[in-house]
DRENBAKE-619644 format. One record per residue (C-alpha): residue in one letter; y, x, z; residue number from 1. Coordinates in nm, 3 decimals, always signed. Layout:
N
NODE  type  north  east  up  seq
NODE  a  Y  X  Z  NUM
...
***
This chain:
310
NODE  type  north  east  up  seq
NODE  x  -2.600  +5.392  +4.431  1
NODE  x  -2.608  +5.240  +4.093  2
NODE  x  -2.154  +5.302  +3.991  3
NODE  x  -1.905  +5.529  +4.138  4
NODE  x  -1.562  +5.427  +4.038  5
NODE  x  -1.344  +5.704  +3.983  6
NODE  x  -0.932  +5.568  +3.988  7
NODE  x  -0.701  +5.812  +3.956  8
NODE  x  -0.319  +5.733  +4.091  9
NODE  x  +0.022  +5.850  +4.060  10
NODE  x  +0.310  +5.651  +4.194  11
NODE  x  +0.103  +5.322  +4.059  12
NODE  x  +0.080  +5.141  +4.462  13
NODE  x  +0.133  +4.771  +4.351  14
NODE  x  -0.098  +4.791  +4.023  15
NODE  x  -0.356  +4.980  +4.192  16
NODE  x  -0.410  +4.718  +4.489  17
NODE  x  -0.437  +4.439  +4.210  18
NODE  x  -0.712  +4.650  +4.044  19
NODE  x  -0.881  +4.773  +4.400  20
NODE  x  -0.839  +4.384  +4.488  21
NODE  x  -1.041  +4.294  +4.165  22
NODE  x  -1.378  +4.538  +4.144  23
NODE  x  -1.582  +4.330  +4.442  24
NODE  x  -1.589  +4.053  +4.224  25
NODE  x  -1.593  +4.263  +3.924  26
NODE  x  -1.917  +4.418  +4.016  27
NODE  x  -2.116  +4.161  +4.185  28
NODE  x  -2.498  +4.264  +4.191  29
NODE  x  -2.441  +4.620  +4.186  30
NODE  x  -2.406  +4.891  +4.461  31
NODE  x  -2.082  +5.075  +4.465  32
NODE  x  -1.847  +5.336  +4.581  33
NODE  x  -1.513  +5.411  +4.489  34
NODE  x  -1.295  +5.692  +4.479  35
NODE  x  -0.913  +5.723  +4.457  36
NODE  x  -0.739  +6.048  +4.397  37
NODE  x  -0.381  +5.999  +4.472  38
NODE  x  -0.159  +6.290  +4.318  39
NODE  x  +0.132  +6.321  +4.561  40
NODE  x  +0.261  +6.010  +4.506  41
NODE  x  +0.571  +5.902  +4.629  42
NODE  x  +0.544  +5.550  +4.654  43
NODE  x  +0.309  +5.466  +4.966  44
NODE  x  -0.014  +5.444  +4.734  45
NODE  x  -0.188  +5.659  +4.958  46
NODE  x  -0.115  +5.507  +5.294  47
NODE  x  -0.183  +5.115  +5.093  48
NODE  x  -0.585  +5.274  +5.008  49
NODE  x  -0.590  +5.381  +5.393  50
NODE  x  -0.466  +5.106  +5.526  51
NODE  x  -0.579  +4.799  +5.301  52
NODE  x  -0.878  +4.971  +5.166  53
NODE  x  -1.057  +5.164  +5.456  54
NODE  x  -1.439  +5.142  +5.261  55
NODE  x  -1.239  +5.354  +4.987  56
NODE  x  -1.321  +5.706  +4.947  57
NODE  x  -0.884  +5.864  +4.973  58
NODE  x  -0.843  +6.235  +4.817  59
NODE  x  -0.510  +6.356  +4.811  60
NODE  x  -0.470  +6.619  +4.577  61
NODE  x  -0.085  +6.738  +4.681  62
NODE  x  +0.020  +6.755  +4.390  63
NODE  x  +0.059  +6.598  +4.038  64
NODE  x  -0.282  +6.715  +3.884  65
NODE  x  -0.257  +6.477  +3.584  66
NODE  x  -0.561  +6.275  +3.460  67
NODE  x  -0.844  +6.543  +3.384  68
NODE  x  -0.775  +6.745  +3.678  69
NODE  x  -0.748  +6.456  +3.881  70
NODE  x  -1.099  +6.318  +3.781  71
NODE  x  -1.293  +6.612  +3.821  72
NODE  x  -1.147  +6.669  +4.153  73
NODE  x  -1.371  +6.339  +4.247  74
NODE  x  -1.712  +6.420  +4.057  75
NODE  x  -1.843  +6.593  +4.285  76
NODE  x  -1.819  +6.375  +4.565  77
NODE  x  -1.913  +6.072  +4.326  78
NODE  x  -2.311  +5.944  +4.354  79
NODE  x  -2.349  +5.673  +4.156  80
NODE  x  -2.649  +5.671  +3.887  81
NODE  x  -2.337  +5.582  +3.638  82
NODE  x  -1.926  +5.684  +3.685  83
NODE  x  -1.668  +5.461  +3.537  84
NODE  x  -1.310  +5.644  +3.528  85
NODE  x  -1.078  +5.359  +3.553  86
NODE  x  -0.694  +5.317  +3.503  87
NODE  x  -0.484  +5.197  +3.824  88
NODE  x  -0.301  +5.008  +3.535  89
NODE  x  -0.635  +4.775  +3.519  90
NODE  x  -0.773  +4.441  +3.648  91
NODE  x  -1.130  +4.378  +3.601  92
NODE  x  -1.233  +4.035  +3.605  93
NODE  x  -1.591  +3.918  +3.799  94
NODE  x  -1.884  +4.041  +3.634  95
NODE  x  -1.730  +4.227  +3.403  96
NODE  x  -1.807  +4.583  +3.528  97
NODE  x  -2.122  +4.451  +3.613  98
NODE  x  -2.201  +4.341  +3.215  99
NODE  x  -2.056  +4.683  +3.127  100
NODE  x  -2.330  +4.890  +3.361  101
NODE  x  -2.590  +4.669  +3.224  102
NODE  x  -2.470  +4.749  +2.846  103
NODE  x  -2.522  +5.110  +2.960  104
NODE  x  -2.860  +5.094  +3.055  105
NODE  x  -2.931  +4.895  +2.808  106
NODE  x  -2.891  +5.196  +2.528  107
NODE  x  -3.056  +5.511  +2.433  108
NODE  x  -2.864  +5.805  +2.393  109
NODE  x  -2.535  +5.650  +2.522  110
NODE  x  -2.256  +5.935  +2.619  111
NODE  x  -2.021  +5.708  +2.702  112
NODE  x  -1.949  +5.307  +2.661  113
NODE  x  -1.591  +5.123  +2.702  114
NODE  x  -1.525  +4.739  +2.720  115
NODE  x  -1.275  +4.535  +2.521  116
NODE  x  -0.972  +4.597  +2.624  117
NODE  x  -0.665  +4.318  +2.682  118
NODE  x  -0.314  +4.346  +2.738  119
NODE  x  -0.136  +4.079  +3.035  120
NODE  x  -0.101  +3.797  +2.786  121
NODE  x  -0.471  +3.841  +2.688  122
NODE  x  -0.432  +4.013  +2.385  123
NODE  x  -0.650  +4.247  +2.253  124
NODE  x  -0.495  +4.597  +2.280  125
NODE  x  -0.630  +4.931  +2.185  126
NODE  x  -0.938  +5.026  +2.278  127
NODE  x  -1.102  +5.311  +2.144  128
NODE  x  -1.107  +5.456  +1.764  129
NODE  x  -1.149  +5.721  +1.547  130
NODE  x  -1.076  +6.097  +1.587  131
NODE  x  -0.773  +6.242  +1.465  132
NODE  x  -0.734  +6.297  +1.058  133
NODE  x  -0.372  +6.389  +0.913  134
NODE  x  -0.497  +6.097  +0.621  135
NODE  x  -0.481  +5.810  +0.917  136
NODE  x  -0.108  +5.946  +0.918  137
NODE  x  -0.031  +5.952  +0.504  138
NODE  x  -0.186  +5.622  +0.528  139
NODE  x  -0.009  +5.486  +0.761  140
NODE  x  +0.358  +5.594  +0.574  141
NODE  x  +0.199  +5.437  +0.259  142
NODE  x  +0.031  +5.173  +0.394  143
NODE  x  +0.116  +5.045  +0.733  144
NODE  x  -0.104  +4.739  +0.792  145
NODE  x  -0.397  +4.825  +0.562  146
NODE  x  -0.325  +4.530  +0.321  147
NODE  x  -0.424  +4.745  +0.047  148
NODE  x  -0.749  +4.979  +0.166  149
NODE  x  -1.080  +4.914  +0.275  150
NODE  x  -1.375  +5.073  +0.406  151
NODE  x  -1.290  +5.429  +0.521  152
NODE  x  -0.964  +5.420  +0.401  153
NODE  x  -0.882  +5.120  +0.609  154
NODE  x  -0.967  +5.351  +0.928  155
NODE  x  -0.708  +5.434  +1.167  156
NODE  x  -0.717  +5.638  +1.488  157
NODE  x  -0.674  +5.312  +1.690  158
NODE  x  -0.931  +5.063  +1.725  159
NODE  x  -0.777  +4.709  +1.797  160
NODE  x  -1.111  +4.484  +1.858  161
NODE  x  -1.150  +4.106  +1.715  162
NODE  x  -1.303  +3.892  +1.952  163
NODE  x  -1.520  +3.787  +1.728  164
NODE  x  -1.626  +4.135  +1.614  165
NODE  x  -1.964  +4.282  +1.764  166
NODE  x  -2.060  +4.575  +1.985  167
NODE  x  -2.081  +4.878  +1.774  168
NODE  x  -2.052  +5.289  +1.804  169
NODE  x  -1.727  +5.438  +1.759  170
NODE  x  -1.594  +5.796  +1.789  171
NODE  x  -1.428  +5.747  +2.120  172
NODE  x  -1.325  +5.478  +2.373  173
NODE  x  -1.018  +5.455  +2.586  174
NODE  x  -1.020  +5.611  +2.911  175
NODE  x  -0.876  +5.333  +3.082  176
NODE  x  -1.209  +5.173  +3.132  177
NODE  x  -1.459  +5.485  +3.040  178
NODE  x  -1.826  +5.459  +3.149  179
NODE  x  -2.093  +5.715  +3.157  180
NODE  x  -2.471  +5.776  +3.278  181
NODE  x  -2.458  +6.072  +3.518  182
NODE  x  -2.715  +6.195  +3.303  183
NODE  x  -2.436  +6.244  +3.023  184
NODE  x  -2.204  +6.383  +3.254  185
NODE  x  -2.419  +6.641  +3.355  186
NODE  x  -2.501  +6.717  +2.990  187
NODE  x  -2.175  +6.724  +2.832  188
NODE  x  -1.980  +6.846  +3.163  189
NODE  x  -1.609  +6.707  +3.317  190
NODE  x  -1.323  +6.702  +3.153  191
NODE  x  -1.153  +6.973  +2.970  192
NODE  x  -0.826  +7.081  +3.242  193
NODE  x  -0.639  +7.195  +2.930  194
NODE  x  -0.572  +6.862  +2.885  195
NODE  x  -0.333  +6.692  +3.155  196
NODE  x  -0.304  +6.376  +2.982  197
NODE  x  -0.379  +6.186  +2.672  198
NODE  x  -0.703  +6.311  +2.472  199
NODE  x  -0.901  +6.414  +2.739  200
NODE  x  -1.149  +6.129  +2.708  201
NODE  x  -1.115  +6.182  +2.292  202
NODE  x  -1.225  +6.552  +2.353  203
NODE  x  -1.529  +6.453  +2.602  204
NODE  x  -1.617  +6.196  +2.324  205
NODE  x  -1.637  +6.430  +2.065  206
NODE  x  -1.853  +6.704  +2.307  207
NODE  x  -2.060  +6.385  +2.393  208
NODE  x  -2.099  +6.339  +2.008  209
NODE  x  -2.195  +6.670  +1.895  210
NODE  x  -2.442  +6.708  +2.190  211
NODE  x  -2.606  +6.414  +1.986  212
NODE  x  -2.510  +6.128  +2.199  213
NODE  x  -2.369  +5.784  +2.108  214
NODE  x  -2.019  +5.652  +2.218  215
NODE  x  -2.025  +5.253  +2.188  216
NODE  x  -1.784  +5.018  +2.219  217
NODE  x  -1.895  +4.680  +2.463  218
NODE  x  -1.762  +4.302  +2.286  219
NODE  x  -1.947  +4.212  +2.554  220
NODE  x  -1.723  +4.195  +2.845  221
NODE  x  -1.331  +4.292  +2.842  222
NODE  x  -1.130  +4.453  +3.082  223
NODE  x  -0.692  +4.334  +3.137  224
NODE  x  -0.518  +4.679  +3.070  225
NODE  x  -0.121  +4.660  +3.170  226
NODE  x  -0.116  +4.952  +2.896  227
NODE  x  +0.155  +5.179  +2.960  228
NODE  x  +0.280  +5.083  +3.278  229
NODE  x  +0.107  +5.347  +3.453  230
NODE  x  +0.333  +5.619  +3.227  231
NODE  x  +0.646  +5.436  +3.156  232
NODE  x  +0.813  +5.558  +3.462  233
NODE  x  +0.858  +5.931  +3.197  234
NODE  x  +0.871  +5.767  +2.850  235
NODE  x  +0.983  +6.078  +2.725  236
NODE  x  +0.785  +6.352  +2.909  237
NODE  x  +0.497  +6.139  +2.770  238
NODE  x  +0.586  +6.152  +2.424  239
NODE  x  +0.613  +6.532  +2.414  240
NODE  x  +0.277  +6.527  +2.622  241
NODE  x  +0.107  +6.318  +2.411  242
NODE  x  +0.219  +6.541  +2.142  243
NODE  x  +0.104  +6.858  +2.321  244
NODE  x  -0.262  +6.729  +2.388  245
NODE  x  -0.279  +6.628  +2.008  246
NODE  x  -0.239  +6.939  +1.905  247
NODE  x  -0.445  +7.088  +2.143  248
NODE  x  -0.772  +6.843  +2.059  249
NODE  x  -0.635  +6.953  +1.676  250
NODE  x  -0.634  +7.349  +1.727  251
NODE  x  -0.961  +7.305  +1.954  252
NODE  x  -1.160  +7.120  +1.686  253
NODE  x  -1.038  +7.130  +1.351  254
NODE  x  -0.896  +7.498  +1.426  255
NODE  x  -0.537  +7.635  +1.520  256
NODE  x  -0.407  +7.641  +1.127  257
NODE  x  -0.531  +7.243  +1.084  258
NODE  x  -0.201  +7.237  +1.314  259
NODE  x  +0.092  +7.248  +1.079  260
NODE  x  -0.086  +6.990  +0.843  261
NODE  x  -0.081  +6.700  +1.143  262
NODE  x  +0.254  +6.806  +1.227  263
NODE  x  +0.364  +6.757  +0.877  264
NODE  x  +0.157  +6.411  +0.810  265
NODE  x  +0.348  +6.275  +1.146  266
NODE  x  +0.673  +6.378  +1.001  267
NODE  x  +0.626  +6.161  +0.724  268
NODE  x  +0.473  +5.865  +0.904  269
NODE  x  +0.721  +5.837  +1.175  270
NODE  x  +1.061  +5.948  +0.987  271
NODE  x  +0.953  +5.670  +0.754  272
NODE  x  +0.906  +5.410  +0.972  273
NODE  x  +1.241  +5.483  +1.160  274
NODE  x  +1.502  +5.474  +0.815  275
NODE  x  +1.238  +5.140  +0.752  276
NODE  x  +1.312  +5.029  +1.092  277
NODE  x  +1.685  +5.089  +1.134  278
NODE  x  +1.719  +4.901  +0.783  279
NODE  x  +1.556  +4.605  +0.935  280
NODE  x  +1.809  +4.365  +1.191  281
NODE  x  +1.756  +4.304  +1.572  282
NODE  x  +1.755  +4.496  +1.898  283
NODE  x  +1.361  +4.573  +1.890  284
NODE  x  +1.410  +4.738  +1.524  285
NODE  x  +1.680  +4.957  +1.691  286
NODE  x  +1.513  +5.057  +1.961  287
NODE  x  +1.162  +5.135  +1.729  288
NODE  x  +1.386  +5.292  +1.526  289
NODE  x  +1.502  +5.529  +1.778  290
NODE  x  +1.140  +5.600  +1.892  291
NODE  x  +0.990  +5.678  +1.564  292
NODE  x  +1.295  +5.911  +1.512  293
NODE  x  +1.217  +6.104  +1.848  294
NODE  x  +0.843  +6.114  +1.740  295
NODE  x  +0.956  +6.252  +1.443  296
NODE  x  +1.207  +6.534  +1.543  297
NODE  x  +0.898  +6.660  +1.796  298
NODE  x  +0.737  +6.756  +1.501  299
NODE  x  +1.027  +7.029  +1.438  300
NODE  x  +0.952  +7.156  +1.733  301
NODE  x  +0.658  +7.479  +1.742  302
NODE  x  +0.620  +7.507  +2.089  303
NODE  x  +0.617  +7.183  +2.325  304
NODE  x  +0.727  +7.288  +2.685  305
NODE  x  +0.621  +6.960  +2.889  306
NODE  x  +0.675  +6.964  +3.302  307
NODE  x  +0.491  +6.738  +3.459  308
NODE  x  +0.717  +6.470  +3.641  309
NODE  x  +0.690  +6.566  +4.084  310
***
């Protein structure tokens, strides 16, 4: 078995038959399995897989295990020579997991590898980066698009690719489209449970990277990721968890009192950019506005309590 496809799905039915519907062309040449974990959805998904996709390997978790929890429910049964952890929020066009598995193999020392990554209009749209630094925040108060920095100061913890821009390491990739040798997985281990969602793949990245293994980034091939769509239906429970798991991957790496400095750095960034944006005219400035302002108030906030949507 050369790529076990791991999906994980939560009330996601319509997008994940578009991206089930795309990986036979996607991986043409290769021998696959994949794997969908539904958590309790609501919405049929489980019955579609059945149904539509009997070669599928169904697990029904009964209940809402988020993303990490969700994936390592499937690693065991996955026995592929390389595992791809894939978004239901994805389409991959033909060939293009195929170029990605042959990047892989193609690299010594590779923890992990992720493609470009487009939005529905073809856009590129973020795809990996670098790991969290309150600076990335100061900078991006003082300094929002960069005109004036270069080099490291010109970093931010999204990575936005340029087509025309080369494959290179970075620090982590998106796991939307998140590709590993099994001999990596086995090294560096699943993911960390503490983390339901968001910064779960930053977090593996970062083990991958201290266990001396590379994390690249593929210009090679790209990958259509409807980004958000697979969270929107809780815009708000995902703020506060995004929040949660960013100070978790904080307190876990940098240490618990590196805390109140990111807090503090977000303050500024995003209670800037919301007076900036409600200054500004139009219906999307309003509604940024309003957005930056909640980011900003859940910074006030010590203790995050964040229940998972049913």
């Amino acid at each position: 078995m050369n790529l076990s496809i791991v999906i994980v799905n939560w009330n996601t039915r319509d997008l994940l038959r578009d991206c089930l519907s795309s990986l036979p062309d996607a991986t043409a040449g290769l021998e696959t399995e994949v794997l969908v974990v539904d958590n309790a959805s609501g919405d049929g998904s489980a019955a579609m897989v059945a149904h539509e996709f009997p070669a599928t390997h169904l697990l029904e978790s009964g209940g809402n295990l988020g993303f990490s929890r969700g994936n390592n429910l499937a690693l065991p049964h996955t026995s592929g020579d390389a595992i791809l952890l894939l978004n239901p929020d994805t389409v991959c066009p033909p060939h293009s997991l195929t170029r990605l598995y042959r990047f892989l193999h193609g690299k010594e020392r590779l923890g992990a590898v992720g493609p470009r990554l487009v939005d529905g209009e073809s856009r590129p749209t973020i795809t990996g980066g670098y790991f969290p630094r309150a600076r990335f925040h100061w900078l991006g108060f003082l300094d929002p698009k960069r005109f004036f920095f270069r080099g490291d100061l010109a970093e931010r913890i999204v990575f936005v690719p340029d087509r025309r821009q080369a494959s290179r390491p970075v620090e982590y990739i998106m796991g939307a489209c998140f590709m590993m040798p099994r001999t990596a997985l086995e090294q560096i281990g699943p993911l960390d449970e503490q983390f339901f969602m968001y910064f779960e793949e930053t977090d593996w990245c970062w083990r991958a990277k201290q266990a001396g293994l590379d994390i690249w980034y593929c210009a090679e091939t790209e990958i259509t990721h409807l980004e958000g769509q697979a969270a929107e239906q809780a815009s708000l429970f995902s703020l506060k968890q995004f929040q949660r798991s960013y100070r978790l991957f904080v307190a876990k790496h940098y240490g618990p009192r590196r805390v109140a400095a990111f807090r503090l750095a977000q303050f500024a960034e995003y209670g800037a950019k919301s007076v900036l944006r409600r200054l500004a005219p139009g219906a999307r400035n309003r509604a940024l506005a309003a957005h930056f302002a909640t980011k900003a108030r859940l910074q006030l906030s010590g203790k995050l309590s964040v229940e998972p949507p049913a």
